[in-house]
N, C-alpha and C positions, 0 to 999 in steps of 0.2 A: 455527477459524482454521487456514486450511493452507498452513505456511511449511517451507519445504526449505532447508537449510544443504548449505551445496559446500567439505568442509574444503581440497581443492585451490584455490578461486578465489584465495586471497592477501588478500580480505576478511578482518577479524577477523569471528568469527562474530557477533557481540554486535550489530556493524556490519549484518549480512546480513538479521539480526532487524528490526532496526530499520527498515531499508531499505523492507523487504518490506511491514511493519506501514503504513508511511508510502505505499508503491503502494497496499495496500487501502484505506485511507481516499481517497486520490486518487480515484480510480476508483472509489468506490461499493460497493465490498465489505461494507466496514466502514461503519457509520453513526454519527453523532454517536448519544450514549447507549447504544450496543452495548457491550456486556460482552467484555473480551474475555480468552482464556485466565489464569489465575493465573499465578504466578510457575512453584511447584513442578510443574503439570502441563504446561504446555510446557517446559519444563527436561527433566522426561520423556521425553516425545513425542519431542524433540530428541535425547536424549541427551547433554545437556549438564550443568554445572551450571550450580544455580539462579544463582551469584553472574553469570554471563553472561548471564542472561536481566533480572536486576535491573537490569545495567548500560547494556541496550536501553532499558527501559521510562522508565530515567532521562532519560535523552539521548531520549528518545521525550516525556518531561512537560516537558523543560526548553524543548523547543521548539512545547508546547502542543498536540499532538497527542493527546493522553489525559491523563486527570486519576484519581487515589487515591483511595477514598474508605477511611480508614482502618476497617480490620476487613471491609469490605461488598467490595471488590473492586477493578478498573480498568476504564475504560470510556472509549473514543474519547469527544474533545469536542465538547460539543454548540456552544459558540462557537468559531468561527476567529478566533486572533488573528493582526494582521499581520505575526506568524513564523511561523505556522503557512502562510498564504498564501502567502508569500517559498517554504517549502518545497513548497508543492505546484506550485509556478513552476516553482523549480529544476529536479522531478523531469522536469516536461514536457520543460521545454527542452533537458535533456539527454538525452531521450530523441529529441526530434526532429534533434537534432543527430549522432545514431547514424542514425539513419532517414534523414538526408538524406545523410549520408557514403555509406552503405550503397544509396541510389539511385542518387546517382552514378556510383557502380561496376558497378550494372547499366544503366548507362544510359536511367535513367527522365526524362521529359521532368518539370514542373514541373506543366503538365496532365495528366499520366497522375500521378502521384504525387495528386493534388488530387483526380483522380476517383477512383482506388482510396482514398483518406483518406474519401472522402464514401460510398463504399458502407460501409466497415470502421462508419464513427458509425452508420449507419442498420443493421445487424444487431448492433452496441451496446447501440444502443438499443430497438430489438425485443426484446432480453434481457434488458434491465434492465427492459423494462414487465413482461415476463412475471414475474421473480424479483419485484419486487413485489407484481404480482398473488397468486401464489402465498404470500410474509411475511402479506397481509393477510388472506388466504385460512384460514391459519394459526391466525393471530390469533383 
């Protein structure tokens, strides 16, 4: 799992965690039943402490993006609940709402913006077949 903290952004970092945790899962990084890092080893990694990394995972479970299994570890969820969808919404929309501001400004029409969105899916998506192929390849 490779997540980077910006002590300058003005996010609380706990926030940044979480944030980040919640684009992987969006986007396929992360998969329902993935394992994902312990408390104390990204607390590590980070350089943080653990109590900040507990306070992601919290606010990461309260909104059903991952679930505890006591003693055995933490692992993205295998069902989506409709918070957890509400969140992967949110993340889009605010994302496109940065992208759309940010075209405006270079003065992208709604057709070039539409065709550059449609090549960006399709080498997406070529990536994502390949990382799969590769997981099962694994396997």
């Amino acid at each position: 799992m490779n997540i980077t903290i910006n002590i300058k952004d003005g996010v609380p970092i706990y926030r940044q965690i979480a944030n980040q945790v919640r684009y992987m899962v969006a986007s396929g990084i992360l998969l329902p039943g993935e394992e994902i890092s312990p408390v104390r080893s990204l607390a590590l990694s980070l350089n943080v402490t653990p109590n900040t990394v507990v306070k992601a995972y919290d606010e990461l479970e309260a909104v059903g993006v991952i679930f505890k299994r006591r003693g055995a570890g933490t692992y993205i969820s295998d069902e989506q609940t409709p918070l957890a969808d509400r969140e992967r919404k949110r993340i889009v929309e605010a994302r496109i709402d940065g992208l759309l501001a940010e075209a405006h400004q270079l003065d992208f029409s709604a057709t070039e913006l539409l065709s550059l969105f449609t090549q960006r899916q399709s080498a997406l998506n070529s990536a994502k077949d390949s990382n799969k192929k590769a997981r099962q390849k694994h396997d």
